[in-house]
LUMVONU-87994 format. One record per residue (C-alpha): residue number from 1; x, y, z. Coordinates in Angstrom, 1 decimal, m for minus. Layout:
REM residues N
(NUM; (X; Y; Z));
...
END
This chain:
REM residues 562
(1; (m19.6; 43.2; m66.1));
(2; (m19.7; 44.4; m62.5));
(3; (m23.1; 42.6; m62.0));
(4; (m21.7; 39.2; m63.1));
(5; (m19.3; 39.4; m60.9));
(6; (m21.3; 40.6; m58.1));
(7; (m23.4; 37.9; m58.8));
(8; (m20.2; 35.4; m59.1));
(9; (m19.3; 36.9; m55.7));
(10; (m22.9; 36.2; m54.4));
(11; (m22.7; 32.4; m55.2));
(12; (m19.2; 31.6; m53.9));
(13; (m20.4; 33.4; m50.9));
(14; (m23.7; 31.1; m50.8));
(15; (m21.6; 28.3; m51.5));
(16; (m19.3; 28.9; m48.5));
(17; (m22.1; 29.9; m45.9));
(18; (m23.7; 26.6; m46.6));
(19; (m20.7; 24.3; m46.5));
(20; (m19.6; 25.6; m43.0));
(21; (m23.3; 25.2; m42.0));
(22; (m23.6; 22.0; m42.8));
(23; (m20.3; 21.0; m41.3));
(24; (m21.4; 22.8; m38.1));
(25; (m24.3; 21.1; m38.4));
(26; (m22.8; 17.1; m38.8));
(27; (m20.5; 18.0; m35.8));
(28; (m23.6; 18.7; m33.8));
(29; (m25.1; 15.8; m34.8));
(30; (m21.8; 13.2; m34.2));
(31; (m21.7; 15.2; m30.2));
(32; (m25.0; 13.5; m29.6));
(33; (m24.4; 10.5; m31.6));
(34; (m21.6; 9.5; m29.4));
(35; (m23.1; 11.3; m26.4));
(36; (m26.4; 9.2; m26.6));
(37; (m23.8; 6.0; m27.3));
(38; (m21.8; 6.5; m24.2));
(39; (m25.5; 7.2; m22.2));
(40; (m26.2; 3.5; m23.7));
(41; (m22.8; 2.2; m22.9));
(42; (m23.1; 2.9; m19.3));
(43; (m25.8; m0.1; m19.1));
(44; (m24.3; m2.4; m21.7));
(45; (m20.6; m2.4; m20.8));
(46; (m17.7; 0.2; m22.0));
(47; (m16.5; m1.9; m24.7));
(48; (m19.9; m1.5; m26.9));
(49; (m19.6; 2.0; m26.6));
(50; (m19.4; 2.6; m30.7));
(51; (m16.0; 4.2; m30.9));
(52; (m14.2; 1.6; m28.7));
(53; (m16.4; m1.4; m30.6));
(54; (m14.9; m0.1; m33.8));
(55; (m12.0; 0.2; m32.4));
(56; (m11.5; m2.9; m31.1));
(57; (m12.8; m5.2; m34.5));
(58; (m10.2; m2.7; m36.4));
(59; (m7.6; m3.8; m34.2));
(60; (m8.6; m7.5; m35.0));
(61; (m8.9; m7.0; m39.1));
(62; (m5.5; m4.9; m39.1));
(63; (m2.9; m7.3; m40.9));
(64; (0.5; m8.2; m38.4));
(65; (2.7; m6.0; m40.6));
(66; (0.9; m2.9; m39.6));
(67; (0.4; m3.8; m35.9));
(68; (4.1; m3.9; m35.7));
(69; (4.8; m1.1; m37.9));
(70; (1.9; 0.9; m35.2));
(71; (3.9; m0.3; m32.0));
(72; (7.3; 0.3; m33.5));
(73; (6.7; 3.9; m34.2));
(74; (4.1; 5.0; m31.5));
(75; (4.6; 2.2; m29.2));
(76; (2.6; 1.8; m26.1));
(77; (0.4; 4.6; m27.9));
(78; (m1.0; 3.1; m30.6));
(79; (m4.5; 2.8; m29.3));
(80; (m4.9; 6.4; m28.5));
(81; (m3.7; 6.8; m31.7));
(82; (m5.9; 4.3; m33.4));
(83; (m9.0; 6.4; m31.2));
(84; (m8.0; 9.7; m32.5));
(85; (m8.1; 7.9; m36.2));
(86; (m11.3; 6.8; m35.0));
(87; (m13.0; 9.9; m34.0));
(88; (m11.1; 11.5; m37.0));
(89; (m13.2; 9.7; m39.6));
(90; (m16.0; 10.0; m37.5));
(91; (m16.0; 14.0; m37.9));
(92; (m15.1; 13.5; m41.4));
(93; (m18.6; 11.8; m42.1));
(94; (m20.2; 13.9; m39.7));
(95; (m19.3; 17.2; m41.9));
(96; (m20.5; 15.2; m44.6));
(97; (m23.4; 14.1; m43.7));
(98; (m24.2; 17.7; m42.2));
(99; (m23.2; 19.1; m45.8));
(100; (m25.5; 16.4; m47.1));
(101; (m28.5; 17.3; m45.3));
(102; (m29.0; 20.5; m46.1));
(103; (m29.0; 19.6; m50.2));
(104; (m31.3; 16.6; m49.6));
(105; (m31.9; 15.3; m45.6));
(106; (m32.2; 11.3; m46.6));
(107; (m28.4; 11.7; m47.4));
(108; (m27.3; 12.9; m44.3));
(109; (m29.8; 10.4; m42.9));
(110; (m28.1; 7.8; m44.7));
(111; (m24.2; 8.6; m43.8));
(112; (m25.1; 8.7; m40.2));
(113; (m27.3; 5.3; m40.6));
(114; (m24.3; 3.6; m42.3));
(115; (m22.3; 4.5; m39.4));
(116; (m24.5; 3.2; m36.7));
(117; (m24.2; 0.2; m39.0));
(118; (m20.3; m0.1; m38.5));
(119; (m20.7; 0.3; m34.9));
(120; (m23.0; m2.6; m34.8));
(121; (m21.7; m4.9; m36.6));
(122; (m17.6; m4.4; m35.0));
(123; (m19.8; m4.6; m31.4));
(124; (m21.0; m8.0; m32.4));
(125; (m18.3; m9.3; m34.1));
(126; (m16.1; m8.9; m31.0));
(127; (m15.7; m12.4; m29.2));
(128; (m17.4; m11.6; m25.9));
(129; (m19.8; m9.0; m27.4));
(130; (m23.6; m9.9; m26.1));
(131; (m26.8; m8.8; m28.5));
(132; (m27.4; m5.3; m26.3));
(133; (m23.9; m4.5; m27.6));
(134; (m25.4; m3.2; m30.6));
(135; (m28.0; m0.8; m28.2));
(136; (m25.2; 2.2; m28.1));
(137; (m24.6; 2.6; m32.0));
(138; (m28.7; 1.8; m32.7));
(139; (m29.5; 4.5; m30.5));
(140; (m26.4; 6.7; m31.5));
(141; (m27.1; 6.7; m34.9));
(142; (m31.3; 7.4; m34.1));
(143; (m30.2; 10.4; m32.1));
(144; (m28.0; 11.7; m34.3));
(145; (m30.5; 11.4; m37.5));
(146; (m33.0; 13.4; m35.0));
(147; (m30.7; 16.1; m34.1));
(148; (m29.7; 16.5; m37.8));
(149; (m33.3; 16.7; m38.4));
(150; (m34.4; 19.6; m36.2));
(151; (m31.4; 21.4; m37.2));
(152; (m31.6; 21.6; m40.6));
(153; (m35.2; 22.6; m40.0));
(154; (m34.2; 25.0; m37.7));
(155; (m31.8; 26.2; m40.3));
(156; (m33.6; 26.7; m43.0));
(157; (m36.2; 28.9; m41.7));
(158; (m33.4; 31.5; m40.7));
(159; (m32.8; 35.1; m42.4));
(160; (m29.4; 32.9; m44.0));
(161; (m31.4; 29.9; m45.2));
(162; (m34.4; 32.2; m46.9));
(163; (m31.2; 34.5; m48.3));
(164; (m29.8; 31.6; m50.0));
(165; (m33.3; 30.7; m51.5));
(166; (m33.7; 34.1; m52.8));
(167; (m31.3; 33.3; m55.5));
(168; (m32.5; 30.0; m56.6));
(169; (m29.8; 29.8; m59.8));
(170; (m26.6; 30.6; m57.4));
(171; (m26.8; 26.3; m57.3));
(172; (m29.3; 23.6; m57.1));
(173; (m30.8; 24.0; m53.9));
(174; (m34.5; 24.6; m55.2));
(175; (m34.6; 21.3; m55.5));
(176; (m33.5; 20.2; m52.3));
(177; (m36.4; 21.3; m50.1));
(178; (m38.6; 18.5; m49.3));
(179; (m42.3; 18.4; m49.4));
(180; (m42.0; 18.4; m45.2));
(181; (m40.5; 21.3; m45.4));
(182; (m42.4; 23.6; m48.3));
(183; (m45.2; 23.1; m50.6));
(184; (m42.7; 25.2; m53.1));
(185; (m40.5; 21.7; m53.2));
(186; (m43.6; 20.5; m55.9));
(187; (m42.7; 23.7; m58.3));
(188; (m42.3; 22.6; m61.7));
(189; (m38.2; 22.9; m62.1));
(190; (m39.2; 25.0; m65.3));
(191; (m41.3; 27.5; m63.1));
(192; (m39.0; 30.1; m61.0));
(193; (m39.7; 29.0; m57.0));
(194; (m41.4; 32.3; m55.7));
(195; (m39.6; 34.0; m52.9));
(196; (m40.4; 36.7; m50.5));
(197; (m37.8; 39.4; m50.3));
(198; (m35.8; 39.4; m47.0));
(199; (m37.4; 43.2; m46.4));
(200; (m40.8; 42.0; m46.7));
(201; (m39.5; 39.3; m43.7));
(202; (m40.6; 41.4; m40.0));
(203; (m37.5; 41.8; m38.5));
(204; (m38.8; 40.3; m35.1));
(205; (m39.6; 36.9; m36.7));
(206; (m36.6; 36.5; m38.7));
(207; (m34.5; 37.5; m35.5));
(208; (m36.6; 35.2; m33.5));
(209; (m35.6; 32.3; m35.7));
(210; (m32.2; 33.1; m35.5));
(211; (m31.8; 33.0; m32.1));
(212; (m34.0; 29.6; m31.9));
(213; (m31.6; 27.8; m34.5));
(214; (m28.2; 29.5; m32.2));
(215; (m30.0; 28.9; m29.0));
(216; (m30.6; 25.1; m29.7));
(217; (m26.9; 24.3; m31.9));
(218; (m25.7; 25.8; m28.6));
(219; (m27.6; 23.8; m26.3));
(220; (m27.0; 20.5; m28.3));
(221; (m23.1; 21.6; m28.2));
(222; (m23.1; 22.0; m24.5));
(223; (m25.5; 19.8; m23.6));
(224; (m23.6; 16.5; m25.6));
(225; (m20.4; 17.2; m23.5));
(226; (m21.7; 17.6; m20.4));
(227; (m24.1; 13.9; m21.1));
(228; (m20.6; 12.3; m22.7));
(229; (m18.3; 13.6; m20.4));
(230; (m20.8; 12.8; m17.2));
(231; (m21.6; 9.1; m18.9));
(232; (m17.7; 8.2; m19.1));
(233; (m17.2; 8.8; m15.5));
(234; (m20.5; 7.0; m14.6));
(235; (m18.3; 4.4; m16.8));
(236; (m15.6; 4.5; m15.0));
(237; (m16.9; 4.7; m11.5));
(238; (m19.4; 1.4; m12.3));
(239; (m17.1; m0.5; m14.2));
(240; (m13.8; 0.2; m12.3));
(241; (m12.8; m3.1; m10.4));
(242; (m9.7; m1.0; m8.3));
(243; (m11.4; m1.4; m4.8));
(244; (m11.9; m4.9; m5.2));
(245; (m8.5; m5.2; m6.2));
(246; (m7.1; m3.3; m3.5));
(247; (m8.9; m5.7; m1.2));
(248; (m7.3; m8.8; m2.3));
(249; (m4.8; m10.1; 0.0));
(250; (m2.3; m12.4; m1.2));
(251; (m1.5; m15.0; 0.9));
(252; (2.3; m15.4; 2.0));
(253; (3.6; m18.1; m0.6));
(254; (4.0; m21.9; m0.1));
(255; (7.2; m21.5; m2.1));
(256; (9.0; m18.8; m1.8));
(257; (11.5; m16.8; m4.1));
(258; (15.3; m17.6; m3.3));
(259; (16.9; m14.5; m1.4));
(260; (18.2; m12.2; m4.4));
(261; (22.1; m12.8; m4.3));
(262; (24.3; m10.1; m3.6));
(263; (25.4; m8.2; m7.1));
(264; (22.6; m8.5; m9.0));
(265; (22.1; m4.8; m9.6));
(266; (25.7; m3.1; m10.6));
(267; (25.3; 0.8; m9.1));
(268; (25.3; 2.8; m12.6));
(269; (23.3; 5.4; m13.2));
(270; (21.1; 5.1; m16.3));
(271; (20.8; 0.9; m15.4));
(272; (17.3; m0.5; m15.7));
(273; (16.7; m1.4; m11.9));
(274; (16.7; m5.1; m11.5));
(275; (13.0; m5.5; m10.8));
(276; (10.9; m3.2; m13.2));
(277; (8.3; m1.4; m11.1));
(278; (4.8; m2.1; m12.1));
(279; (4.0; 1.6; m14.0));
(280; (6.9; 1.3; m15.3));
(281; (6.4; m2.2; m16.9));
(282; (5.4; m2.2; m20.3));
(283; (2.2; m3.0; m21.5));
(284; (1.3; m4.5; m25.2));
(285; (m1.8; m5.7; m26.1));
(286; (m4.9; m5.3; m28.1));
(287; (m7.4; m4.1; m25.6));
(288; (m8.7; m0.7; m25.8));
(289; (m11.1; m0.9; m22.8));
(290; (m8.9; m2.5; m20.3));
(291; (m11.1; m5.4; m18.8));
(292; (m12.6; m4.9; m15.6));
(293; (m12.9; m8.7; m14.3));
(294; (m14.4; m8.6; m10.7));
(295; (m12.5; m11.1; m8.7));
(296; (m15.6; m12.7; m6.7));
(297; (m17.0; m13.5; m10.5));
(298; (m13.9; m14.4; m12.3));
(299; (m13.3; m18.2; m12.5));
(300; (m10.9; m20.3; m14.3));
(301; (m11.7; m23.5; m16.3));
(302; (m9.7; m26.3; m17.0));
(303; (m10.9; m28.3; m20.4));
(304; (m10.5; m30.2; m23.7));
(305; (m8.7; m33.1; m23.8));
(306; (m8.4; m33.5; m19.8));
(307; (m9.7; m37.0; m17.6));
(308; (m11.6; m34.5; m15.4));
(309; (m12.3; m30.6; m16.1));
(310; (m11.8; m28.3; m13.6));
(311; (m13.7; m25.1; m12.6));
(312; (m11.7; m22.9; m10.2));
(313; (m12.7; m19.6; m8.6));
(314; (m10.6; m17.1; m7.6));
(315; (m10.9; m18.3; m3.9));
(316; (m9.9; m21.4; m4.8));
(317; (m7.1; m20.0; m6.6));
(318; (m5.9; m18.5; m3.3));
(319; (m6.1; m21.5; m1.6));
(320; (m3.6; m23.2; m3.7));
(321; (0.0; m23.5; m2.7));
(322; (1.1; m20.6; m4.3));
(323; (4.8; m20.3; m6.1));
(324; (6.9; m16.9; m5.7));
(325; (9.5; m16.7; m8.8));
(326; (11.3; m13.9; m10.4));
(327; (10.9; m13.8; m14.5));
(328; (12.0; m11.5; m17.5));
(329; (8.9; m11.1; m20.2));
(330; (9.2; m9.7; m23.2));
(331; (6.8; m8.8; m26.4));
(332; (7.7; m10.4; m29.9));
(333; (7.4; m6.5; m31.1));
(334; (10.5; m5.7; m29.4));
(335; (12.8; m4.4; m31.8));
(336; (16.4; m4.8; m30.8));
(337; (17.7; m2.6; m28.2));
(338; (14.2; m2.0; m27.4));
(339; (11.6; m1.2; m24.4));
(340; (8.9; m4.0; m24.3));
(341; (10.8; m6.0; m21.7));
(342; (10.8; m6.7; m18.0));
(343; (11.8; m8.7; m14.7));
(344; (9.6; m8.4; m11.8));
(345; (8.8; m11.3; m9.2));
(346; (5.3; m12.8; m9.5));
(347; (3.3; m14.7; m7.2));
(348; (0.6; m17.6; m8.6));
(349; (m0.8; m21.2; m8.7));
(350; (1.7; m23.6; m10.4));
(351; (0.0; m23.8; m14.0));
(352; (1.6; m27.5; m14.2));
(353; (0.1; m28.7; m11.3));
(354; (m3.4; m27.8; m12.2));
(355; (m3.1; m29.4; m15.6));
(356; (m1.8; m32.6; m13.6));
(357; (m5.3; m32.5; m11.9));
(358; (m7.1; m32.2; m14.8));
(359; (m5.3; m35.3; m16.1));
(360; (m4.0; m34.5; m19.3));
(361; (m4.6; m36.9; m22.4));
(362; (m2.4; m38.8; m24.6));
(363; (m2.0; m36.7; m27.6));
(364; (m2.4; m33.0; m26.5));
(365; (0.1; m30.7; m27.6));
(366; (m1.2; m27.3; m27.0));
(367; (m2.6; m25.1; m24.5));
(368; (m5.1; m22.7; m25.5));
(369; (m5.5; m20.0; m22.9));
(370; (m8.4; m17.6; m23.7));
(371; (m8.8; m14.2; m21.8));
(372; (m12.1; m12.4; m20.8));
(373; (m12.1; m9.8; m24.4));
(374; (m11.5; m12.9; m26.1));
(375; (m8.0; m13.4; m27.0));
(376; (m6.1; m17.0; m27.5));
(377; (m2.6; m17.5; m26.5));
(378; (m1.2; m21.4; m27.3));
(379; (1.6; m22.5; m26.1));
(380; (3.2; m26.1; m26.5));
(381; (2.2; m28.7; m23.4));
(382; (5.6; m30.5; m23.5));
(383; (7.0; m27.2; m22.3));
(384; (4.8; m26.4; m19.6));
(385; (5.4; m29.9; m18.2));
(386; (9.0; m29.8; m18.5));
(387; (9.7; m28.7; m15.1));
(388; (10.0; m25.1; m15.9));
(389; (7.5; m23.1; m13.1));
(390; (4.8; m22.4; m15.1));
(391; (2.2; m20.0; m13.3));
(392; (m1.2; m18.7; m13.2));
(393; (0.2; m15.6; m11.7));
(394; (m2.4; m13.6; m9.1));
(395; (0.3; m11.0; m8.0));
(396; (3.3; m8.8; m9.6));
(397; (6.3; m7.6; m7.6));
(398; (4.2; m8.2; m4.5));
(399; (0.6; m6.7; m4.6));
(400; (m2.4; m8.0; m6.9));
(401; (m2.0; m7.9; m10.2));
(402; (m2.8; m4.5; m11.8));
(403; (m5.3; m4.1; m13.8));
(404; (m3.2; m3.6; m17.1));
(405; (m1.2; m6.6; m16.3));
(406; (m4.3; m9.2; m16.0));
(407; (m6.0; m9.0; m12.8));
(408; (m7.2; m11.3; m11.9));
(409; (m5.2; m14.1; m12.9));
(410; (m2.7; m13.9; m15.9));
(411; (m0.8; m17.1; m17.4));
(412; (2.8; m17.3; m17.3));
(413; (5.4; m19.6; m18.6));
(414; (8.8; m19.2; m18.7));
(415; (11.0; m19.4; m22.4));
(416; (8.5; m17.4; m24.8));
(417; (7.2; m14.7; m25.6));
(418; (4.1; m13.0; m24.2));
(419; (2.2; m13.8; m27.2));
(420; (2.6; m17.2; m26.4));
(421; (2.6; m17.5; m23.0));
(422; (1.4; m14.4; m21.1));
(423; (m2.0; m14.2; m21.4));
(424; (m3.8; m11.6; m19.2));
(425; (m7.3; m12.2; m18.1));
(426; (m7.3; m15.7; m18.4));
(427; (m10.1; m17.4; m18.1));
(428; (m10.2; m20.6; m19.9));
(429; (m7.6; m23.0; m20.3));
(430; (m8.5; m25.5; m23.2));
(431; (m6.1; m28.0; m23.7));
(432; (m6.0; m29.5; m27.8));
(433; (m3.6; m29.6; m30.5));
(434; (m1.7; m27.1; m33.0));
(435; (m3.7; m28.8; m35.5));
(436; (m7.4; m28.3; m34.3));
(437; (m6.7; m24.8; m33.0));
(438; (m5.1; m21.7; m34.0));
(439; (m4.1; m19.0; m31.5));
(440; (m4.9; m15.6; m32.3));
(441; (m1.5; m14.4; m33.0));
(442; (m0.7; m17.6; m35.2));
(443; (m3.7; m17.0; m37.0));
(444; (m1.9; m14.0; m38.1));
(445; (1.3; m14.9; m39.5));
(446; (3.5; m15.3; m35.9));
(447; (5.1; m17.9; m35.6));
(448; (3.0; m20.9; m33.7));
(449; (5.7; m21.6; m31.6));
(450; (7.0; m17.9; m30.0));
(451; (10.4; m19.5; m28.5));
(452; (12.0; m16.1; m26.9));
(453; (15.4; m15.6; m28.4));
(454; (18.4; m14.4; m26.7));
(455; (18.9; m10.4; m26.4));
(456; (21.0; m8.1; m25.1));
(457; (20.8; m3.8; m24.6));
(458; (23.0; m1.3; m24.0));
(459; (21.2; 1.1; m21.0));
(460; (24.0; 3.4; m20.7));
(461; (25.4; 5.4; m22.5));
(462; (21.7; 6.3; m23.9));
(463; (22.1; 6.5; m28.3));
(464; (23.9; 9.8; m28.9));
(465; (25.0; 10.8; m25.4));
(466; (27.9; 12.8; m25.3));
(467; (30.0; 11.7; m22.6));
(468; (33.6; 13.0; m21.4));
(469; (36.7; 11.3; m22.3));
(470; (38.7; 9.2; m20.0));
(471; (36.6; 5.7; m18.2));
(472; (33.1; 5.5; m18.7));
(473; (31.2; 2.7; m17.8));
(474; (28.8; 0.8; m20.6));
(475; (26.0; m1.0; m18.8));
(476; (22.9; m3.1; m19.5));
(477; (20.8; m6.2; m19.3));
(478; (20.6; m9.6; m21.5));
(479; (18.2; m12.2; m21.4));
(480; (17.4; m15.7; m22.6));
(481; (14.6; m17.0; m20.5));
(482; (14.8; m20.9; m19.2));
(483; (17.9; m20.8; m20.8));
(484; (20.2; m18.1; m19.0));
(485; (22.7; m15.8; m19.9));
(486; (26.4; m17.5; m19.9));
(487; (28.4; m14.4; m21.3));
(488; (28.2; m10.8; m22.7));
(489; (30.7; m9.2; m24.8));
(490; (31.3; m5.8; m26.1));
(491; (32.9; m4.1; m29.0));
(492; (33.8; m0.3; m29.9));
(493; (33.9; 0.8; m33.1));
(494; (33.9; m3.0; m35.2));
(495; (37.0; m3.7; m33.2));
(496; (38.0; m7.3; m30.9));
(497; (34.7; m8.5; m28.4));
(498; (35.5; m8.0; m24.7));
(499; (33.6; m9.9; m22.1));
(500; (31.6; m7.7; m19.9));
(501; (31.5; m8.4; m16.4));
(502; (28.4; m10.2; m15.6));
(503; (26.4; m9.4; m12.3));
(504; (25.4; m11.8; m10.4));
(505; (22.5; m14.5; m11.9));
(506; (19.1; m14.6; m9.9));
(507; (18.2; m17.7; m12.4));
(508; (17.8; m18.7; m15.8));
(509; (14.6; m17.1; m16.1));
(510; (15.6; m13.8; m15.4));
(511; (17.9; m10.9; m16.9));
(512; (21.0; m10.4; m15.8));
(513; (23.0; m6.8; m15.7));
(514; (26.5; m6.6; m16.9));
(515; (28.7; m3.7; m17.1));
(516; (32.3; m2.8; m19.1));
(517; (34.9; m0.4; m18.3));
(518; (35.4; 1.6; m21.7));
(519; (38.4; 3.9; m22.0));
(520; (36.5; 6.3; m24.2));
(521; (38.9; 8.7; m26.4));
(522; (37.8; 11.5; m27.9));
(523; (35.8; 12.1; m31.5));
(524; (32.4; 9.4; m32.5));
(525; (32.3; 5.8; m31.6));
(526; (30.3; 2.8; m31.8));
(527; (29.3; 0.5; m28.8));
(528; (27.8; m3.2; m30.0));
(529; (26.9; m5.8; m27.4));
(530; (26.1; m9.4; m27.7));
(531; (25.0; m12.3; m25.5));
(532; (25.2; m16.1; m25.7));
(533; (22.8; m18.1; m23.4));
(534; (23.4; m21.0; m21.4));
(535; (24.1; m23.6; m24.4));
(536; (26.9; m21.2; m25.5));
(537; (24.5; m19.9; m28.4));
(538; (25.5; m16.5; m29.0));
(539; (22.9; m13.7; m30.9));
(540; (23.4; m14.1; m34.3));
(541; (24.2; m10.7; m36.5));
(542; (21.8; m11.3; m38.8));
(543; (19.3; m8.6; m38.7));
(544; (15.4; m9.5; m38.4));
(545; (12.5; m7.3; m37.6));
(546; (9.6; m8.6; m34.7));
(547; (7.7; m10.2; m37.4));
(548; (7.2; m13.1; m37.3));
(549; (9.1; m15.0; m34.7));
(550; (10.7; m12.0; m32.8));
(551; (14.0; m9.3; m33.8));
(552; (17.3; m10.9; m33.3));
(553; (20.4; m9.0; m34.3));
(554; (23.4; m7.0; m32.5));
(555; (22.6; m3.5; m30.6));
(556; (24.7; m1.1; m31.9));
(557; (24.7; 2.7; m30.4));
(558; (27.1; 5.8; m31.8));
(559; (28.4; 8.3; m28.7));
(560; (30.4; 11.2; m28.4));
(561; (33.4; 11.8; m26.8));
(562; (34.4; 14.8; m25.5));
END
């Protein structure tokens, strides 16, 4: 009885030794994998490195539900959440593949193969992808397999490895040697596999092997973080467009922004500043390798149904009479009360001027604007060539465009959301109709049309602040862009509306502040604000999430009074 269980004991002990080998061994081999990938990736672009190229053709196969379920809970995070997912699964088939390999090596081969598979087909499906795209994930997935390979020969010629072959029946590893490895693989399964004692192994070999196998896992360990940590900066230092950036000089616009008048910004604590500051400014979109557009090799192009296309660099962008104008934007996943909005004064080409050149044909209802990773923004024609002061924006609150926010050229127009009229990076302007082509948003269940509605936020007090009784002031900002906001009214506790006081209105395209004195009395209260545009059109109550056409409902906030 004592020897079965010793021998029970032995197996489970066998059992464990070799699954925590192999998974040390499949992390090994996914370090160089993606070290040997990022190497690549520094000649073909940081966007077919494998985990951003999966990345990014995830982010184009996830359904619109789930993109706004990712940005409502983890906001501007959600792509360093969707890498961490990434890399997540990654290690997961690593460990199995390195578990794999040690029962029969083709497996393992074949995990890590079908993941190099993945990473080449998301790198070419991706809109701007180029054939060496698939280089990182071949290679990846080549170096990996080779690593694995030396490893697990490395392995199995260690005091462990010829330990667990000493007890051939503890599982079915006899059978997993392959004829590479020992002639004792082409044993008859009937016929015990012969097996040296560990005693009759000199000590000096068997040690020798062990420190070759710890030397070289080491080595690989050290050596892939050094090469992926080293190629990332390489990455960054080749691809980084900042110092041509910060050499762009604006010139001093043809048409200046109106002199902000007095009163736009109320003094309250807490109150979003009237212009949002660039960091600050919030950024929703669906590339995870910002685009690095160099400005002497970006150029914009006018086409589709147009008398005479147009091909612009960005000098000649400069040279255009440029337009200052202050504008709110906001994302269609802003949920009510939320943070995907600001104002900030941009400086750019008029975008219905440039159309005018191109001479825009009798029955054209859309513009498509395409950016440099490939994504489509439409927006309707009639509107740009209302008279509303559409741009192709080159600079934000007074410096070149960042880099998050489009440089070198983003598209802007007034009344919509950013899905539908922001797009960063542009690059192409196509002009066509609704019904030969389909935005990438619309494509996906938004609505085609992304008409901004009118909204309204309470700054201060923040949601659960506990505040002192006696006068406090409630403050925030409303919105309705080309429209205006005309009123804002408060309510505590499901009681009478009271007009706030409005600040004063930069223009119709911009937010505007408001403030209420509240005589707050002691115990828990609600605060509730709405906002009626221009036309008198109040927010309706009706609650709605982002998708598909944007939230709309009243903010409501519970405080404290003390």
């Amino acid at each position: 009885m004592q020897a079965t269980s010793s021998t029970s004991a032995a197996r489970r002990g066998t059992r464990t030794r070799r699954l925590l080998t192999g998974a040390l061994l499949g992390a090994l081999t996914a370090a160089v994998a993606l070290a040997v990938g990022e190497i690549t990736a520094i000649f073909t672009g940081p966007a077919s490195a494998p985990v951003y190229a999966v990345g990014a053709a995830a982010v184009s196969l996830t359904p619109a539900p789930v993109k706004e379920y990712a940005v409502a809970h983890f906001g501007e995070h959600d792509k360093q959440l969707l890498i961490t997912g990434i890399l997540a699964a990654l290690a997961v088939i690593a460990l199995l593949a390195g578990v794999a390999a040690l029962r029969r090596f083709p497996l393992g081969a074949l995990l890590i193969t079908l993941f190099g598979a993945v990473g080449v087909a998301a790198a070419e499906s991706q809109p701007d992808s180029a054939a060496a795209w698939a280089l990182p994930s071949v290679l990846g997935a080549v170096a990996g397999i080779g690593a694995l390979r030396l490893l697990v020969l490395l392995y199995r010629r260690t005091p462990a490895a010829a330990g667990d072959l000493a007890h051939p029946h503890s599982h079915d590893d006899t059978a997993d040697i392959d004829a590479t490895d020992t002639d004792q693989a082409s044993a008859p399964a009937a016929i015990p596999v012969p097996t040296l004692p560990m005693s009759a192994v000199p000590a000096t070999v068997a040690g020798s092997d062990r420190r070759r196998f710890v030397t070289t896992a080491a080595g690989i360990a050290v050596g892939s973080a050094v090469a992926g940590f080293g190629a990332n900066l390489v990455i960054a230092r080749r691809y980084n467009v900042e110092a041509a950036r910060a050499a762009v000089r604006i010139p001093r616009p043809a048409f200046p922004a109106p002199a902000l008048p007095p009163g736009v910004h109320p003094n309250v604590a807490g109150l979003s500043p009237f212009f949002t500051g660039n960091d600050g400014f919030y950024r929703v979109d669906t590339a995870l390798v910002l685009p690095q557009v160099r400005p002497d090799s970006w150029s914009l192009r006018i086409h589709g149904l147009v008398d005479k296309p147009i091909e612009l660099s960005f000098a000649d962008l400069l040279r255009q009479p440029l337009h200052e104008h202050d504008m709110t934007l906001s994302c269609v996943s802003d949920p009510v009360g939320g943070p995907y909005v600001g104002n900030a004064r941009w400086i750019g080409a008029s975008l219905p001027d440039l159309l005018r050149a191109a001479g825009v044909q009798r029955g054209a209802d859309q513009l498509l604007a395409r950016s440099t990773e490939g994504m489509s923004i439409g927006t309707p024609l009639s509107s740009i060539l209302d008279g509303r002061p559409g741009l192709i924006a080159l600079a934000m609150n007074g410096e070149p465009l960042p880099i998050a926010h489009g440089f070198p050229a983003r598209m802007l127009v007034p009344g919509f959301y950013g899905y539908a009229s922001a797009c960063k990076w542009v690059t192409d302007l196509y002009v066509t109709t609704f019904a030969a082509s389909t935005a990438y948003w619309a494509a996906r269940g938004y609505a085609r049309i992304g008409t901004m509605k009118t909204q309204s936020r309470i700054d201060v007090p923040k949601p659960f602040a506990r505040v002192s009784a006696g006068p406090v002031t409630v403050a925030g900002v409303a919105w309705a862009t080309h429209r205006g906001i005309a009123e804002v009214q408060v309510r505590v506790d499901q009681g009478e509306w009271h007009s706030a006081r409005l600040a004063a209105q930069d223009g119709p395209d911009t937010w505007r502040q408001w403030t209420y004195p509240w005589q707050a009395t002691t115990g828990s209260h609600s605060l509730q604000v709405r906002a009626a545009d221009a036309t008198g059109q109040y927010q309706t109550s009706t609650r709605a999430d982002p998708y598909p056409n944007g939230a709309s409902g009243w903010e409501s906030i519970i405080v404290t009074v003390t």
